[in-house]
C-alpha positions, -999 to +999 in steps of 0.1 A: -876+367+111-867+349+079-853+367+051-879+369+018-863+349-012-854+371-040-866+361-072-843+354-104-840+380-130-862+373-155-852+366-191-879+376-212-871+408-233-885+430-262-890+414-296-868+443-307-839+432-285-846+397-298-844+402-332-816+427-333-796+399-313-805+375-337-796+400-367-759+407-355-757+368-351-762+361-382-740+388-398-709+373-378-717+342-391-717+352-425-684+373-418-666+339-400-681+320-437-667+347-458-634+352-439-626+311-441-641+316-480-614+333-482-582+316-468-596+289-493-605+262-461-619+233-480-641+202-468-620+173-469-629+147-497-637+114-498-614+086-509-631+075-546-615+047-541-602+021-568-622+032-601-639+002-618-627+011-653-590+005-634-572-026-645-562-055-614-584-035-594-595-069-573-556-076-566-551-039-558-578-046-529-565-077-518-530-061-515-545-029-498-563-058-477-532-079-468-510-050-456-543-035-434-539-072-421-498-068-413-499-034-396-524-048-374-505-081-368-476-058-363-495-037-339-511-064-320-470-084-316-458-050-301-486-045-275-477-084-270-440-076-261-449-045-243-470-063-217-445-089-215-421-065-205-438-049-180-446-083-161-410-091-158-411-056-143-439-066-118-421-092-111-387-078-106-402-057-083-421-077-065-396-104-058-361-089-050-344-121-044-345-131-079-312-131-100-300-105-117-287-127-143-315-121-166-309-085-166-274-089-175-284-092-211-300-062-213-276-046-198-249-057-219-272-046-250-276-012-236-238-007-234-232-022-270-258+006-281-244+033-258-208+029-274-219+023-310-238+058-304-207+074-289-183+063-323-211+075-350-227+102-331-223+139-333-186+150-338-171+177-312-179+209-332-144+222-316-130+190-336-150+201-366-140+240-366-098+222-365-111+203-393-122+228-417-092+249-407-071+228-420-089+222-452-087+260-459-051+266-452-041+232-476-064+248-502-053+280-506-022+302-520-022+327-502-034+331-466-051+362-447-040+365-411-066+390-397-052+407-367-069+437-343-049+465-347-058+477-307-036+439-298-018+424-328+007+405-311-025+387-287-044+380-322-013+360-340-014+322-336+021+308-338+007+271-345-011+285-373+016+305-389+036+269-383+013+250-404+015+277-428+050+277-433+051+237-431+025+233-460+051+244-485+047+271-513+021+296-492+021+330-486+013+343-454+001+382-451-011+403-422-043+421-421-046+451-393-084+456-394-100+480-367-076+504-376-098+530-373-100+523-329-062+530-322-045+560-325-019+570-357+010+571-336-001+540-324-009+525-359+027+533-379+046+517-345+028+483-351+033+484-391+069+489-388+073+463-363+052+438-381+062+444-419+099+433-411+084+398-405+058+394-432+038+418-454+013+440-434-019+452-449-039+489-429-070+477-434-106+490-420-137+471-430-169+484-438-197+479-412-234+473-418-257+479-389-291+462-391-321+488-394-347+471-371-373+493-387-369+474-419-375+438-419-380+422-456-398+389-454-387+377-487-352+371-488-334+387-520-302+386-536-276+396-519-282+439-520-249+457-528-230+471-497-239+502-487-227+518-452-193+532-438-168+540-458-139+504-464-100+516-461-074+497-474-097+475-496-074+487-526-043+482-516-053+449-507-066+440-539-033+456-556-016+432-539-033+400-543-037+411-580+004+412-583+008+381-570-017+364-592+001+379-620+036+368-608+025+332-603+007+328-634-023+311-624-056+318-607-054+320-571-069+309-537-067+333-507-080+321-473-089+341-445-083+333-409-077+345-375-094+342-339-130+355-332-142+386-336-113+398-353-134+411-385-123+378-410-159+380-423-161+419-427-133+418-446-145+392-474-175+416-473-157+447-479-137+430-509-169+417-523-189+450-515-217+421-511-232+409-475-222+373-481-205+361-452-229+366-423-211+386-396-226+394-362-214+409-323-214+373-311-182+351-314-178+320-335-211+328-360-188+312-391-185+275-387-174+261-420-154+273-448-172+295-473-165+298-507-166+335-522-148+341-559-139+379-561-134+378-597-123+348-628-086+350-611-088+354-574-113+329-551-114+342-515-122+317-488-136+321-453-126+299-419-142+295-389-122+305-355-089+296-341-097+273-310-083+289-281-056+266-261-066+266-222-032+269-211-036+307-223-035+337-200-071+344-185-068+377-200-059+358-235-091+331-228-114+361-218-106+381-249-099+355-278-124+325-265-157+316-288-176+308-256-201+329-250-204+352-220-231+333-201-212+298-203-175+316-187-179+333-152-188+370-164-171+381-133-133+363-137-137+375-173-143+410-172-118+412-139-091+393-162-091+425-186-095+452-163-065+439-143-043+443-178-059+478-185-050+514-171-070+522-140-070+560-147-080+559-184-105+533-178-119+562-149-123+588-176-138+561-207-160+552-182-171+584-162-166+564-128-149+574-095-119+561-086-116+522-080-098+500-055-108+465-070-125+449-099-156+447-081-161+480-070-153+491-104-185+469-114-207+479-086-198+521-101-203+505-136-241+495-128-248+523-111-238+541-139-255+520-164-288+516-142-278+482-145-301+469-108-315+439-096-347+433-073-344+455-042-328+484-061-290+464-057-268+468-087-260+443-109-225+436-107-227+407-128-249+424-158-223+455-153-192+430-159-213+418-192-208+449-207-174+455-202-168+423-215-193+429-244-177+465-253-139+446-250-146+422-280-168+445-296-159+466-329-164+501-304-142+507-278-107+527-286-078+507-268-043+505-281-012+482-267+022+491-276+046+472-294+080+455-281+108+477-280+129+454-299+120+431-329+127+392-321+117+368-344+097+342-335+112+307-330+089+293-362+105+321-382+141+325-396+157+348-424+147+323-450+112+321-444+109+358-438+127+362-476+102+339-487+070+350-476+080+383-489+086+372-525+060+377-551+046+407-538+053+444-543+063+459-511+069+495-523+032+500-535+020+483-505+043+507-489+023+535-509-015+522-502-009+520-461+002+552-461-023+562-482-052+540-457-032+562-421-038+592-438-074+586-451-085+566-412-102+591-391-080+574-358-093+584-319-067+610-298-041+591-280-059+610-247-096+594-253-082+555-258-070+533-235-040+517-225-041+479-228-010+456-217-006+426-240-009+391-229+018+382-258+013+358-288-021+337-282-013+301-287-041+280-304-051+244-307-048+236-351-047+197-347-082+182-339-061+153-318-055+178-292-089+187-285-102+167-251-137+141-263-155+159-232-155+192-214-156+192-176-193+208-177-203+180-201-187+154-177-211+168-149-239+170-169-236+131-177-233+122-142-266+141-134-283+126-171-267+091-156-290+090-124-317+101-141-314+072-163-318+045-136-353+061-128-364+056-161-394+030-169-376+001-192-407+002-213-394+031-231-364+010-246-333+018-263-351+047-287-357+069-256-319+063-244-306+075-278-325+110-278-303+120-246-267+107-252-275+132-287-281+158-262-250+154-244-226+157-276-227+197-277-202+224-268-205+245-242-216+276-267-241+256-285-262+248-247-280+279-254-293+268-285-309+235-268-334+218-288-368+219-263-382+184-249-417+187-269-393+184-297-373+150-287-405+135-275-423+141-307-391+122-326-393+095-300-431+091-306-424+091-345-399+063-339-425+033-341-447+045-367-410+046-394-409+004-382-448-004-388-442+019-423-414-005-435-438-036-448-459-010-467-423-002-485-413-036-489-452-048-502-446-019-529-410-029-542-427-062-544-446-053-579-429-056-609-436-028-636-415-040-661-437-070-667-464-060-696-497-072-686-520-076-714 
């Protein structure tokens, strides 16, 4: 038996439905009209045009005529050498026997560009970081060595301290920020070994923790610094004050060091300003920054040492501006663990005893509730945040000094004499005893034990500094095959977008520009050439000419 067709729903309703939908229609419409009222959403006006009152309004038209006539002469010669191209393409392609000789041209163009592009393109920023390095140690009189007071001897650059001494009539002082992670004991045995060299400064900057919470949108002045409490910003200021007074003149002091070591904190706490941006992440200054402290003393900050590869992996892993997602998180991490004490590290931690680096990690994320898919742990993510909590401002660790004091081999009795000259040791004397007492230092039992790696050597002379990294190497062989699959109709302007994206450090890959973003320069590329007879068609009138 067939089935019965069912009839469709009807539509007709109520006049009182009707009009109530008809009613609420209206009023949304009136709320979209009001709303765009509102934001001030205008219709967009007509061009008026050239009034008639306006003098040489007939040659105005038949200039605004001519150059509607050029761009589309312009226009109409570039679809011409487009097509053009493309049939040498066909034809290319079609016919494989024909000589390459008429590519050869091309080809030889292409390589001109490439290496004109390569000499004025973007500099290394490793190159750039030497340079202004350099610039703040020739400008200034007296200059800031920040050191971490957990390992002093792995945060002192002897080819810095060599420039230093080689650029003449500059003081060189030591600054043992973080005091406040080490123990006292700890503390007084790494000021009496380092003051016999040059003058040593307790310091411990102030720290300002962003409240989430409380996001301004409009940026004020810079707010005065309120958070925890600066030590040793006095005594510091007592003895660059002294020194001004001694010499006579206003003074520059510049501040420098490896990453992470607090340069930027310590500006801050002398100002009692946020001025110098200062973050968790390595290598956030990147040019030399300007800060005057008061009529006499002008403070200047540097970007980071650049860490020489032939370092110690526990050295690279600790002192190196890379971030931790460009260097193997694993090596890293198992580089610092390997120098630290096994039993301490247990108790810091609150893991169970460990054989290896890796099943240190493996306790560490399942500690953490660090896991991956499958309920695995995350070994990797776990290594992270040792690495993280390492460089970070945090964790108590402490090294101990040598037992006996060697000068190094760019120091000798005279430069020792005169770096100390000019200053007053016995007040400085005074203020660190002063900053031990006042620094609320961890026990001896609760930090942990840390072998150093010795003096960290750096890389000051931008010479030194290799034009290409191995993982920018690779990434050019990958870009270069890509390259040959390219269509020729995108010409030289599409080639130059990517060798720009090639001339970035390793650090700066995270920061990638996306592809919408080259393709929308690439597409504004054309429209800059048609736009350059409307320029010259304008410089053409003369308005110093009085037309009466």
């Amino acid at each position: 038996m067939k089935r019965p067709k069912l009839k469709k729903a009807s539509k007709r309703m109520t006049c009182h439905k009707r009009y109530k939908i008809q009613k609420k229609v209206r009023e949304h419409h009136r709320k979209l009209r009001k709303e765009a009222k509102k934001r001030g959403r205008k219709k967009p006006r007509k061009d008026p045009g050239v009034p008639n009152s306006a003098p040489f309004k007939e040659a105005l038209l038949r200039e605004a005529e001519l150059r509607k006539q050029q761009l589309e002469e312009l226009k109409q010669q570039q679809k011409l050498d487009r097509q053009k191209e493309q049939n040498k393409k066909r034809k290319l392609e079609t016919d494989p026997d024909v000589e390459l000789s008429n590519t050869e041209p091309v080809k030889e163009e292409l390589g001109q560009h490439k290496a004109k592009k390569a000499r004025t393109g973007k500099q290394n920023p490793r190159r750039l970081y030497c340079q202004e390095l350099k610039k703040v140690i020739e400008a200034s009189d007296v200059v800031l060595e920040v050191l971490d007071a957990r390992d002093p001897l792995g945060c002192r650059c002897p080819q810095a301290e060599e420039a230093i001494i080689r650029g003449g009539q500059k003081k060189l002082v030591l600054v043992l920020n973080k005091s406040d992670l080490v123990p006292k004991e700890n503390l007084e045995n790494w000021l009496s070994y380092l003051k016999k060299e040059l003058p040593t400064v307790v310091f411990k900057a102030s720290t300002q923790r962003k409240d989430k919470r409380k996001s301004s949108k409009v940026k004020k002045k810079a707010a005065p610094f309120k958070s925890e409490v600066c030590v040793g910003k006095e005594g510091l200021w007592k003895l660059l004050e002294d020194f001004q007074k001694t010499s006579g003149k206003a003074i520059h002091v510049g501040v420098i060091g490896f990453p992470n070591v607090g340069k930027s904190s310590v500006i801050n706490s002398l100002k009692q300003e946020q001025i110098c941006s200062v973050g968790v992440s390595m290598g956030l200054t990147r040019c030399m920054q300007v800060v005057p402290l008061d009529k006499q003393i002008t403070i200047i900050d540097s970007p980071c040492f650049i860490v020489s590869p032939l370092n110690s992996a526990p050295a690279l892993a600790l002192r190196s501006p890379a971030s931790i997602e460009v260097v193997k998180p694993l090596e890293a991490a198992s580089a610092i663990l390997s120098q630290a004490d096994a039993q301490q590290v247990v108790l810091k931690f609150t893991v169970p005893v460990f054989t290896n680096s890796l099943e240190f990690f493996t306790s560490l994320a399942q500690r953490r509730g660090l896991h991956q898919k499958g309920g695995s742990p995350n070994v990797e993510g776990a290594a992270k945040v040792l690495w993280s909590e390492w460089t970070g401002a945090f964790l108590g660790y402490y090294c101990h000094p040598p037992a006996s004091w060697t000068p190094p081999p760019h120091f000798n009795e005279s430069t020792v004499t005169d770096m100390k000259r000019g200053f007053d040791l016995e007040e400085l004397e005074k203020n660190n005893a002063y900053s031990i007492q006042a620094i609320k230092s961890p026990h001896l039992a609760s930090s942990i034990l840390f072998q150093s790696s010795g003096l960290t050597n750096g890389v000051i002379d931008e010479k030194d500094i290799p034009e290409e990294l191995p993982k920018q190497k690779k990434q050019k062989q990958e870009q270069g095959e890509s390259y040959e699959d390219v269509n020729t109709d995108q010409g030289i302007v599409d080639k130059e977008g990517d060798d720009e994206s090639l001339d970035m450090s390793p650090a700066e890959e995270a920061c990638e520009a996306p592809p919408e973003k080259s393709q929308a320069d690439k597409q504004s590329a054309p429209s800059f050439v048609l736009d350059k007879t409307t320029e010259e068609e304008d410089d053409a009138y003369d308005f110093s000419t009085d037309y009466v």
